[in-house]
N, C-alpha and C positions, 0 to 999 in steps of 0.2 A: 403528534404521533410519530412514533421513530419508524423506519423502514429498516429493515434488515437482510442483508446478505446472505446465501446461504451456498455451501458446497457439498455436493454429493461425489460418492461412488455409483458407480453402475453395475449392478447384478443382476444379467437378463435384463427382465424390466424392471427391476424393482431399485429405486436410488435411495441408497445409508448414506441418512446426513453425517458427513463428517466434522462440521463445523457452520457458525451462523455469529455475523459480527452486526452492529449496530450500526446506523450510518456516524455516529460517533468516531469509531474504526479507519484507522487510516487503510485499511483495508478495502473496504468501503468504496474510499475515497477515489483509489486507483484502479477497483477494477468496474465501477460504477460506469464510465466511457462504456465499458465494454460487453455491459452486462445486460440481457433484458428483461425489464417488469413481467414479473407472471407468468414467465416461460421459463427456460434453463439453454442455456449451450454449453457443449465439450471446451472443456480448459484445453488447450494444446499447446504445442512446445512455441510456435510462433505466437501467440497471445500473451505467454508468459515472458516473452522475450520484449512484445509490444509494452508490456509492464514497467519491465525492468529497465528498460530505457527511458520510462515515464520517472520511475525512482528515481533512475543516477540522474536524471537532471535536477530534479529536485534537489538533490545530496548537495551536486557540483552548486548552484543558487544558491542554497543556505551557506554552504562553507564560504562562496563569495562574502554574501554579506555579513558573516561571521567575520572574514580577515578583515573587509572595511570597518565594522563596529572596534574593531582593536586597535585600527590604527586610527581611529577616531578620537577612542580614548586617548593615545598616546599623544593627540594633539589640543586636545580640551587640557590634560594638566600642565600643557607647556603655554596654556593661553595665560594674558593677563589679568582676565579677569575677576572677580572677587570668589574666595573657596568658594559660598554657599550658590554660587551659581556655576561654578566646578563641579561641584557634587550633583548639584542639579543633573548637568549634564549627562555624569559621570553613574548615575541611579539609570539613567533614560537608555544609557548605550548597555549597561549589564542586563538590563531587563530583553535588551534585542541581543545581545548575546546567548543570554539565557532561552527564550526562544529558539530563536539559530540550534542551537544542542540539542533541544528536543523537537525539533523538527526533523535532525540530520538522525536522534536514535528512531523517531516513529517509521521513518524510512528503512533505517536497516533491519527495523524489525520486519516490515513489510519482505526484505529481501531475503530473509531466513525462510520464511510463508512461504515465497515465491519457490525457491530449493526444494522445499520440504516438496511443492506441489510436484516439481521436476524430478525430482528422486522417485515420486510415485508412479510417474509417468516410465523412468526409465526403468522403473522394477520390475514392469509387467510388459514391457515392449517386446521384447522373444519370448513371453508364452503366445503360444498355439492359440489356444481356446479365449485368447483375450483380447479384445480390440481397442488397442492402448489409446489409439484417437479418439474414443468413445468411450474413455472410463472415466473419467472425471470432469464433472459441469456444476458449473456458475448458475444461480438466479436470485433476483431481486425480489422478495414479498410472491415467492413461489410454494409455499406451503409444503403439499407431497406430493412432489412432481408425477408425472405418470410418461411415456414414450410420445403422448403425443402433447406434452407440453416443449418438445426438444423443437427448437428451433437454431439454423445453420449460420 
């Protein structure tokens, strides 16, 4: 059974899902720390920041081990050993390269999400009638949230 993540707006009482990702979702992934089962909490700018710090290390660790995998390669074809155990090598290091890539895109996809949340956040910060710390919350396998599933 998959779990899923879900974000709302806040209108009065009432929360419009705006999106819902599978733990699949490197989405998921990241705000899952931060998230709790069956309740909802407010996304704020300091959570989003506690994220995005989670990302860039991420990013920064895979480009590490991206530049290691390369200069791996560059040492396996200067080895003496026989091609087919060259190649060997040489399949083992692209396949972690290959990785590496798509780990460093699931990240910056994550950090476009992350924007997009912040932009919402900043669009409605000087309206009046809107209380920007409370317009947009995170929950895990929260259905349809209600005011008193809001936990701080």
């Amino acid at each position: 059974m998959s779990a899923y993540i879900q974000f709302f707006v806040r209108n009065e009482n009432a929360f419009l899902p705006i999106s819902i990702y599978s733990r699949n979702n490197a989405l998921y992934h990241y705000f899952d720390e931060y998230t709790p089962w069956e309740k909802i909490k407010p996304i704020t700018r300091p959570l989003l920041n506690k994220i995005r710090d989670d990302v860039n290390e991420d990013i920064l660790y895979h480009q590490k081990r991206y530049d290691r995998a390369k200069e791996m390669k560059e040492y396996v074809a200067s080895m003496n050993n026989s091609m087919d155990e060259k190649m060997e090598w040489i399949e083992n290091i692209e396949a972690t390269l290959g990785d590496c890539c798509e780990e460093i895109e699931k990240a910056e996809c994550v950090k476009h999400y992350l924007n997009f949340l912040d932009d919402i956040i900043e669009s409605v910060e000087y309206e009046e009638h809107i209380d920007h710390k409370n317009y947009l919350y995170v929950g895990i396998e929260v259905g349809s949230p209600t005011v008193d599933d809001i936990v701080r």
